[in-house]
N, C-alpha and C positions, 0 to 999 in steps of 0.2 A: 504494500500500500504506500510506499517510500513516495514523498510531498516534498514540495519543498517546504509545506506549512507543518508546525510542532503538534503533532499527536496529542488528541482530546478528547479524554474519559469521561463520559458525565453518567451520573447515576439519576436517579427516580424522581427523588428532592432538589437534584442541581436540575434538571429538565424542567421542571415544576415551576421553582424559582427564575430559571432562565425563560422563562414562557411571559415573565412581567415588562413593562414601558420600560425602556428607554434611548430617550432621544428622538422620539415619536414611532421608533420600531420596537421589537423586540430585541430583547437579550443575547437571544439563541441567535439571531440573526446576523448580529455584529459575532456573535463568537465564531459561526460558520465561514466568515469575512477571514478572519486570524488565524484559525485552528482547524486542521484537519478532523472533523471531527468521529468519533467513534464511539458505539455504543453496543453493549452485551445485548444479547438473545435476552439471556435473564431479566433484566431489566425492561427489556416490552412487555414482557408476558406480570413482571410489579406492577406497569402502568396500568394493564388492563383487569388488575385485583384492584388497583386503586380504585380505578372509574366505575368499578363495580359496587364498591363498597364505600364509597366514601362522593355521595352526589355533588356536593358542594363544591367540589375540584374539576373545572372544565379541563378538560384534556384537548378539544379540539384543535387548538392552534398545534398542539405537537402532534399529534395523529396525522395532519395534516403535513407536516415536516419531514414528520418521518418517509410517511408513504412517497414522498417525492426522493426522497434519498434512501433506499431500501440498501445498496451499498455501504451505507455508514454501520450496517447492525452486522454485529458478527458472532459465528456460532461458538457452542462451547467448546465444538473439536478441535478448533484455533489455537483455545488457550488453554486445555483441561489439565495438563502437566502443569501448569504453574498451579490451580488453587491447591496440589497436593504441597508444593512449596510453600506454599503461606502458612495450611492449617501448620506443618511439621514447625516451622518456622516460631511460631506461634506456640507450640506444645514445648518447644526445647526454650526459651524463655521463660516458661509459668506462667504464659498465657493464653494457658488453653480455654477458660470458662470464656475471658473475655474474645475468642475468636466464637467461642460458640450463640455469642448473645451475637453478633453482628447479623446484620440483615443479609439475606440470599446476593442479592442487587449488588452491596454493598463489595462482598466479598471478589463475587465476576467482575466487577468495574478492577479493583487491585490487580486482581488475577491477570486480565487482559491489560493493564498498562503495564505491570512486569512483563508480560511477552513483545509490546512495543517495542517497549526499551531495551531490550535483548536482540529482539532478532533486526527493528531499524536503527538500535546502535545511537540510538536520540531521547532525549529529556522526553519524557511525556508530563502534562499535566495530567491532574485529576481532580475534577468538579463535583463536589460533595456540601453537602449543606448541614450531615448528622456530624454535628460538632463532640456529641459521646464516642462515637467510634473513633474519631480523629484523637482526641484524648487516649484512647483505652489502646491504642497501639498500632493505627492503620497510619497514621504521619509518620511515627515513628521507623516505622517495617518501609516504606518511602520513602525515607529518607535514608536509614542506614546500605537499603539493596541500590542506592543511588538510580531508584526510576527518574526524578524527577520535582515537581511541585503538588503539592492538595490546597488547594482553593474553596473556599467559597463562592456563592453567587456573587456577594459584595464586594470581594477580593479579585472577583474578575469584574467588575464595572470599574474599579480603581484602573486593573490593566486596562482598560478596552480606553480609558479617559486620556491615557498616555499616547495612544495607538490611533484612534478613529478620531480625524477633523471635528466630526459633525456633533462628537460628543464632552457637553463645554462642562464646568466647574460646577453652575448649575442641574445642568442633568442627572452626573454623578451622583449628587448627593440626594435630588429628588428620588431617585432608584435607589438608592440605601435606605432612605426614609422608608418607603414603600416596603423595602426587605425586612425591614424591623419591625415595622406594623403586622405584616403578615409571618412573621416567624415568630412567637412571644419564646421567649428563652428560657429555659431552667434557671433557676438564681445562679448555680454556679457553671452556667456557659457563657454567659455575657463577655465578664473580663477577658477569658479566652478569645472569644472575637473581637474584641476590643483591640488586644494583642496582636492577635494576625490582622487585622484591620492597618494599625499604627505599621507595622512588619514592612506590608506590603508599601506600607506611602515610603518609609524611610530606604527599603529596598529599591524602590523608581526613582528618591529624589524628588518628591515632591512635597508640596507646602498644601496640601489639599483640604480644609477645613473641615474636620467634620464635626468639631463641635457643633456644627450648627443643626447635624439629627443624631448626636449621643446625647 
């Protein structure tokens, strides 16, 4: 699948998220722009337990995304050798309960950016919004197999403000607002985004306000 564009994981909740305003498009849309993007079998088949069970969650605009790009989904025979690498990975650390609490979705998204990063030899991101799993050792196992980056939705509006003309200081930060409204946080996930939030500006160099929606 070798791009000239960086390989991009997005899981149930980063799709979901990336499905919101901005800059009068969508999210998904500028990330399409930037990012090769890529997504598990697994994770279509979350999408449509979502939309089953949970009415309140339009799925249309992605449904619609996806059907035009059938290309971007890939199966599990692609990547099946890596999720054995993660769980073991994960069992010889003493993290085994916490691999087993992770989401199906969650774990395929890892799975297949380790085999990116392996077999195209390039950074992959990975678009994640479950800020417990990021904690409990999927950043971590990330960072140390040197895939790449775990982002946020909001942590990629920050990237996408550095990257896309049309997207100015204002929109940024309306689209975080909008993130924040519609993700209410655990008491103890905040700071953690907060964290990677600040991360990501002091990583690009920028002076980006966002006091103005913390």
């Amino acid at each position: 699948m070798s791009t000239l564009k960086e390989p991009c994981v997005v899981d149930s909740c980063g799709l979901i998220n990336c499905s919101r305003e901005l800059a009068g498009m969508k999210i998904l849309d500028f990330l399409d722009r930037v990012y090769s993007l890529v997504i598990p079998e697994k994770v279509i088949k979350e999408l449509s337990e979502i939309q089953r069970t949970r009415k309140q969650i339009s799925l249309e605009y992605i449904n619609k995304f996806i059907a035009t790009k059938k290309e971007i989904v890939k199966r599990i025979d692609e990547y099946n050798e890596c999720l054995d690498v993660i769980k073991r990975w994960f069992e010889k650390y003493g993290m085994g309960r916490n691999f087993a609490s992770f989401q199906e979705g969650e774990i395929h998204c890892v799975a297949l950016a380790l085999y990116l990063a392996r077999t195209e030899k390039r950074a992959v991101t990975l678009v994640t919004d479950d800020f417990k799993a990021r904690r409990m050792g999927i950043e971590h196992f990330v960072n140390l197999q040197q895939v790449g980056l775990v982002k946020s939705t909001a942590e990629i509006v920050v990237h996408l403000y550095t990257l896309i003309r049309e997207v100015g200081e204002l929109h940024a930060v309306a689209a975080i607002n909008d993130y924040m409204r519609n993700n209410p946080f655990r008491w103890d996930a905040k700071p953690f985004f907060i964290n990677k939030l600040e991360q990501s500006c002091r990583r690009l160099g920028l002076n980006l306000c966002f006091s103005k929606c913390l």
